[in-house]
C-alpha positions as CSV (number, residue, x, y, z in Angstrom):
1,X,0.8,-8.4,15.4
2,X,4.6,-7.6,15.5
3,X,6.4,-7.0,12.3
4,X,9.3,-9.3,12.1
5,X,9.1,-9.9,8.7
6,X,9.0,-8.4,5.4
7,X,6.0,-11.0,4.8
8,X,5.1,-9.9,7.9
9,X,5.1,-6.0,6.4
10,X,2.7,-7.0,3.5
11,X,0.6,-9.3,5.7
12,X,0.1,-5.6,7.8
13,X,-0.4,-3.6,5.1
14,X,-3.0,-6.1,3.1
15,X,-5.0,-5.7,6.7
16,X,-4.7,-1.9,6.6
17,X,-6.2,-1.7,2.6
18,X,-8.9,-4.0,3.6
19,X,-9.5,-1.7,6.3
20,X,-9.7,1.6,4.2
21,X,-11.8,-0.6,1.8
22,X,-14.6,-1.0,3.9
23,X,-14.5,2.3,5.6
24,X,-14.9,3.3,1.5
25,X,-17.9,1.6,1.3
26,X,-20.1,3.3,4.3
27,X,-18.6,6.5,2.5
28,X,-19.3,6.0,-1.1
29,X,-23.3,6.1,-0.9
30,X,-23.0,9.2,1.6
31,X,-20.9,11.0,-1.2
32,X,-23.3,10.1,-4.3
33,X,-26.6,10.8,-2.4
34,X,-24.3,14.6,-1.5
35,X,-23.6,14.6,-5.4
36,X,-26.0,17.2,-7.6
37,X,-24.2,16.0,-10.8
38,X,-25.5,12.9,-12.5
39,X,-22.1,11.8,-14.0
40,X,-20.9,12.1,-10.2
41,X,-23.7,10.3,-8.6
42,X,-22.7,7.5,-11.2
43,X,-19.0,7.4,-10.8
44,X,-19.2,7.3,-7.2
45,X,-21.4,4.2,-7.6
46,X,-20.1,2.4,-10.3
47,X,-16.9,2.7,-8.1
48,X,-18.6,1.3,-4.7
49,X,-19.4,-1.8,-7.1
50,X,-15.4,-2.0,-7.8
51,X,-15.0,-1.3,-3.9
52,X,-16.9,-4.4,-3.3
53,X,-15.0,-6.2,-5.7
54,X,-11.8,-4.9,-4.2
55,X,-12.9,-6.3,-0.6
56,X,-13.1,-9.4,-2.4
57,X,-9.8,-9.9,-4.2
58,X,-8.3,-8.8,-0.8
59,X,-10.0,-11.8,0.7
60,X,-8.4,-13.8,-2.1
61,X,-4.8,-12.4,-1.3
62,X,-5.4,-13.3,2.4
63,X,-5.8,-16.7,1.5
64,X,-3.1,-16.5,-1.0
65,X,-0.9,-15.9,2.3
66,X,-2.3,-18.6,4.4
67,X,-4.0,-15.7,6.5
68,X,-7.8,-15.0,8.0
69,X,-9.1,-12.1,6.5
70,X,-9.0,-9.1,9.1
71,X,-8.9,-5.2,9.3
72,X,-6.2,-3.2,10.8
73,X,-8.2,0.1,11.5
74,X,-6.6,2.6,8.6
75,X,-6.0,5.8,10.0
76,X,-5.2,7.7,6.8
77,X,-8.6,6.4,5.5
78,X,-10.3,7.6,8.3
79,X,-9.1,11.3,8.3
80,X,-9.8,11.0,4.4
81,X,-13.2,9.7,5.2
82,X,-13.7,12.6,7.6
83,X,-12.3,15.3,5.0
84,X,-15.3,14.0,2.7
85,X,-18.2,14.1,5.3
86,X,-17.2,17.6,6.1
87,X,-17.3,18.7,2.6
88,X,-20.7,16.7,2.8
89,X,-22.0,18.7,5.8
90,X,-21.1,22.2,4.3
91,X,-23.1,24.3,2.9
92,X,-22.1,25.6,-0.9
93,X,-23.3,26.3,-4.2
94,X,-24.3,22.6,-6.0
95,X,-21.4,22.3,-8.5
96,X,-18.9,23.9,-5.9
97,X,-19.6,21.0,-3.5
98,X,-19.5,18.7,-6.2
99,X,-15.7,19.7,-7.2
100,X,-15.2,19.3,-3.3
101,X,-16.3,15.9,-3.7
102,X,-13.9,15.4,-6.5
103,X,-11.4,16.8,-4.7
104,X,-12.2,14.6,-1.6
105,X,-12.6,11.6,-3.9
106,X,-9.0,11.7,-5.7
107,X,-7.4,12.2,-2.4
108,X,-8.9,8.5,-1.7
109,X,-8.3,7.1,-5.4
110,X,-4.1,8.6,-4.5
111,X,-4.1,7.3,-1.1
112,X,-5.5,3.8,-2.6
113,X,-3.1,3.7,-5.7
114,X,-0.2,4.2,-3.0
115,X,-1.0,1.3,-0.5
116,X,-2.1,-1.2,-3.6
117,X,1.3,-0.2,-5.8
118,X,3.1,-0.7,-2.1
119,X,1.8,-4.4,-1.4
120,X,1.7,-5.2,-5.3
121,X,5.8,-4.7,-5.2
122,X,5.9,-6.6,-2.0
123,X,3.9,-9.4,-3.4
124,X,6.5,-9.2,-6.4
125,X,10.0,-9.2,-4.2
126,X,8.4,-12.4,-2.2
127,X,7.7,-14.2,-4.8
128,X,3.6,-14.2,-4.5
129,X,3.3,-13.5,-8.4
130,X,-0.5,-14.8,-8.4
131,X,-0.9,-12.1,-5.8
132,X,0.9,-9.7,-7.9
133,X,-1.1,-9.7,-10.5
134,X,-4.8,-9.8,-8.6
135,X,-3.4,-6.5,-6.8
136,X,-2.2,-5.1,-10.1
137,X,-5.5,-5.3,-11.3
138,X,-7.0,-3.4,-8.5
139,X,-4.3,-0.7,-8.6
140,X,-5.0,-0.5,-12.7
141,X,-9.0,-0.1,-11.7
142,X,-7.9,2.7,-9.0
143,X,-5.8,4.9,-11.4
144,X,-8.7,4.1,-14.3
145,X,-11.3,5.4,-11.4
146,X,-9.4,8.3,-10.7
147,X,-9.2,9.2,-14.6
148,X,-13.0,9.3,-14.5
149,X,-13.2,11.9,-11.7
150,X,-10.7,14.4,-13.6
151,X,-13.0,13.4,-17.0
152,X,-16.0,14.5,-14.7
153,X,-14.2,17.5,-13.3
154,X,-13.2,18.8,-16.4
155,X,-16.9,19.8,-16.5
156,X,-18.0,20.1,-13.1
157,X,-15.2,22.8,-12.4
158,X,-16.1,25.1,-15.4
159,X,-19.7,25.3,-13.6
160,X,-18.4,25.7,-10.4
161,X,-16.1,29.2,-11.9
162,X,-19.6,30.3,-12.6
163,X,-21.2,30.0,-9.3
């Protein structure tokens, strides 16, 4: 699709998000079966429940714009998605890997908070307050998600200094 438009712009980067949204839901369930951590385990699946959610209020913004929902393969998510099996694959002490995961996870939770504040302020300047406001509350459940990672860090680190 060419990019004429500033409509055009958020119509592209709505496709890309819905894109790094699914690739976050094969992800998710890798990284909370890697997890040794119980809080961890939970916050990366209470969060693939949000993703889901997410997908969904995407779908609704697409419609919002007269558009068919489709995926415009997000490259950043992929490398971040690659970052994370890696730390997956490697071998380290249980609460080390675990603080790699955070790591890896908060890299996704900034990377999301970017794009969804990006296309919220689009939706804003175009007029597509409805849409404002459903991507708002995505971008509100992203930062509170990425709150609960530091909140879980906070004592997953202090193990890992131990190790």
């Amino acid at each position: 699709m060419a990019i004429r438009t500033f409509e055009d712009l958020l119509v592209d980067e709505i496709k890309d998000l819905y894109d790094a949204e699914h690739q976050l839901t094969e992800a998710l369930p890798k990284m909370a079966k890697a997890a040794k951590s119980t809080d961890l385990k939970n916050a990366f699946t209470s969060h693939l429940k949000q993703t889901e959610e997410h997908i969904k209020r995407l779908e609704i913004v697409f419609a919002g714009l007269g558009k068919k929902p489709t995926r415009k393969t997000c490259q950043a998510m992929k490398g971040l998605v690659k970052e994370g099996s890696e730390v997956i694959e490697e071998e380290m002490d249980p609460e080390v890997k675990d603080a790699a995961l955070i790591g890896a996870a908060q890299r996704v939770e900034h990377y999301e908070m970017a794009g969804y504040g990006t296309v919220r302020t689009f939706a804003h300047l175009l007029g597509h307050h409805d849409l404002e406001a459903i991507l708002q509350s995505t971008l509100d459940e992203e930062g509170t998600a990425d709150k609960k990672l530091t909140d879980v860090a906070s004592k997953i680190n202090v193990k890992a200094i131990q190790q």
